[in-house]
N, C-alpha and C positions, 0 to 999 in steps of 0.2 A: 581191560585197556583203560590208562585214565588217561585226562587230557595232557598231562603233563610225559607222559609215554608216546603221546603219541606224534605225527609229523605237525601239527597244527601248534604247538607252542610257544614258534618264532612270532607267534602273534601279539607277544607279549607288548603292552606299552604302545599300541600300536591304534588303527582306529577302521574300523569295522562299518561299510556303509553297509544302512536297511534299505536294499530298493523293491518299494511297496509303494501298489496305488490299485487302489478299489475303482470296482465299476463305478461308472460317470465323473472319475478323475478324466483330464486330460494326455495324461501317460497311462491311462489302462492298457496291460497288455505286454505281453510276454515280449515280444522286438521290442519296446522300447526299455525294459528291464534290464533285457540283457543288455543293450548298447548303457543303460547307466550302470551297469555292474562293469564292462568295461572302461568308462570313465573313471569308475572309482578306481579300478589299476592304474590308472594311466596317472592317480593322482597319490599311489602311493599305499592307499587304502592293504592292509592284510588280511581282510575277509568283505564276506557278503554276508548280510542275512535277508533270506528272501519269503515271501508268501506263496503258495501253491504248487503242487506236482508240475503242473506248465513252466511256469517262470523258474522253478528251479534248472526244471532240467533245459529250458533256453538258454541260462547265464552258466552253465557247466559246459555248454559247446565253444563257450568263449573266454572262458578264465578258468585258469587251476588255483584260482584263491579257495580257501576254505570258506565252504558254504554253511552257513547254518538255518536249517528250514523249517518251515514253519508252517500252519495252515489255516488258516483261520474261519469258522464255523459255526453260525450259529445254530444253538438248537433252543425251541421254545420252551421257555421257562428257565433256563440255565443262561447263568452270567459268565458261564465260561465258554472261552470261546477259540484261543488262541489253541489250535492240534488240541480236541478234545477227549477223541477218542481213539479207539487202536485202528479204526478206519482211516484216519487220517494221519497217523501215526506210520503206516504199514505205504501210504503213500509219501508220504516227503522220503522215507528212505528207498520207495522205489525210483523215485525221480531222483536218486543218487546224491541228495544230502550229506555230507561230512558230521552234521551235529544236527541232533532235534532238535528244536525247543517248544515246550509246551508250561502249558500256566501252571506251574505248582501251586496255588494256592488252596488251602483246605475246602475250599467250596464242593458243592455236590458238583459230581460230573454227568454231561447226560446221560452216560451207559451205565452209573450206579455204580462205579467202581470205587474201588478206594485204591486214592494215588500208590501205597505202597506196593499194593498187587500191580497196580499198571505197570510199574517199572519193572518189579519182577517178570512179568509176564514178557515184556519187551527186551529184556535181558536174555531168556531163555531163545526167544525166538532171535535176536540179530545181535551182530556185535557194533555198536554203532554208541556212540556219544550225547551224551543226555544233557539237556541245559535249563535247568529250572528257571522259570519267569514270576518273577515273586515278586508282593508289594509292602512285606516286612519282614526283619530281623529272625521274627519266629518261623514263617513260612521257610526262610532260607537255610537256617539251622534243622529242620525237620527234614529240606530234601535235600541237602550231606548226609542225614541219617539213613538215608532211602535209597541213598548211591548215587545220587545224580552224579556228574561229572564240571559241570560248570554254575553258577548261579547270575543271573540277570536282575536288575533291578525295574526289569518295564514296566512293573503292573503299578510301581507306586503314582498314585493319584487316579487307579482305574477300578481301586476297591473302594466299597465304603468306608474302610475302617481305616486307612491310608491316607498320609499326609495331603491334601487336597492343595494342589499349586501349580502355576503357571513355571515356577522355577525347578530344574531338576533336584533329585532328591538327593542333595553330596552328603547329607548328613548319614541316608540308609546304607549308602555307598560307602560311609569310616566302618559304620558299625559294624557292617557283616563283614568287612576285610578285618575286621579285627577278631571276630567270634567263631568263623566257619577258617577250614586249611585249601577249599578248592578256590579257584580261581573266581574274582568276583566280578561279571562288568556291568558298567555304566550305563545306563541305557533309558532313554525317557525326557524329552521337552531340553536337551540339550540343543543351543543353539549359536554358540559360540565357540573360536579359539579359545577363549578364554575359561570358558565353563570343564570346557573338554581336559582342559590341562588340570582343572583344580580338581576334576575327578579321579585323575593317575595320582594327585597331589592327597587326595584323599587315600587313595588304596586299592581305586583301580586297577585288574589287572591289563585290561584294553575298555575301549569306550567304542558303543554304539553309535552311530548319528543315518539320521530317518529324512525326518522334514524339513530340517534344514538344510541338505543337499538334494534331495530328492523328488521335492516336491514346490516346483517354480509357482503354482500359486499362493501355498502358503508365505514364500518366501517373498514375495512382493507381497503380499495382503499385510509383513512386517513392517514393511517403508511406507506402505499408500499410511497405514490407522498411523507410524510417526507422525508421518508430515502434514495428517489432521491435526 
């Protein structure tokens, strides 16, 4: 099944809220997830992407937007973290997910896997939507090769070896809509109308956005450092 097969396509060009918030935010917690996952309907939004078997399956009792999930986990010694392993993996689709997403990037995983197996292995066992989170050109090209289904640009500025900026990456964002045939999105320190549109203007298939709707203390902590 590819993304493009499947009912989730009208997402096209369209803009996707992350509603995420770690313990000791002020929005931790699955009620309040869901109630901004239903904002984001209310505003138009043609998906979610969410963090945890909880918060997923909270914001599925109250939107049939497509969900894309995710899980985020750390294990010591590994910089990966985002849905690392088939643990976590086997949970966002039980929590009824529309789409994974996990970090494609070449790093070690903690389970010792090598990403190609993983995907294979996840294939064999579900029929379910793959979305690479990647923080270069190379990473992104390698999981098309791999089957993924969708390709994400989150990770750039979360690897070492990655453009390191407070500005999102528009440039990763031409590159890989122009090198890979699956769908590419935007996704990462966008914070603007403005930013958002030059990402579809780039070659965006749809655009991510996190903390700038999601997260009301980041988004005043913008206006207070201004108006220093």
């Amino acid at each position: 099944m590819s993304y493009a097969a499947s009912n989730h396509s009208s997402s096209k060009g369209g803009l996707i809220v992350s509603c995420q918030a770690l313990e000791g935010e002020p929005f931790y917690g699955s009620e309040y997830m869901a109630r901004f996952a239903l904002a984001a309907e209310m505003g138009n939004a043609v998906g979610i992407r969410a963090n945890t078997p909880q918060d997923i399956s909270a914001i599925k009792k109250v939107t049939n937007l497509p969900l894309i999930g995710l899980w985020k986990e750390e294990y010591n010694g590994f910089d990966v973290y985002i849905t690392p392993t088939l643990r976590e993996i086997e949970g966002v689709i039980a929590a009824g997910a529309d789409i994974v997403a996990l970090d494609a990037t070449l790093r070690a995983r903690p389970d010792g896997k090598n990403l190609t197996d993983l995907v294979k292995e996840i294939r064999e066992k579900h029929q379910v939507l793959l979305m690479a989170d990647v923080s270069t050109v190379e990473e992104g090209e390698a999981a098309e090769s791999m089957g993924f289904d969708l390709i994400s640009t989150t990770l750039s500025g979360y690897t070492e070896y990655s453009p390191q900026s407070e500005e999102p990456d528009i440039q990763l964002v031409a590159d890989l809509s122009r090198s890979v045939s699956i769908p590419v999105l935007a996704e990462g320190k966008i914070y603007s109308p403005e930013q958002a549109s030059q990402c579809l203007q780039s070659g965006a298939y749809a655009v991510v956005i996190g903390g700038a709707i999601t997260r009301p203390q980041l988004i005043t902590k913008k206006f207070t450092d201004a108006l220093r």
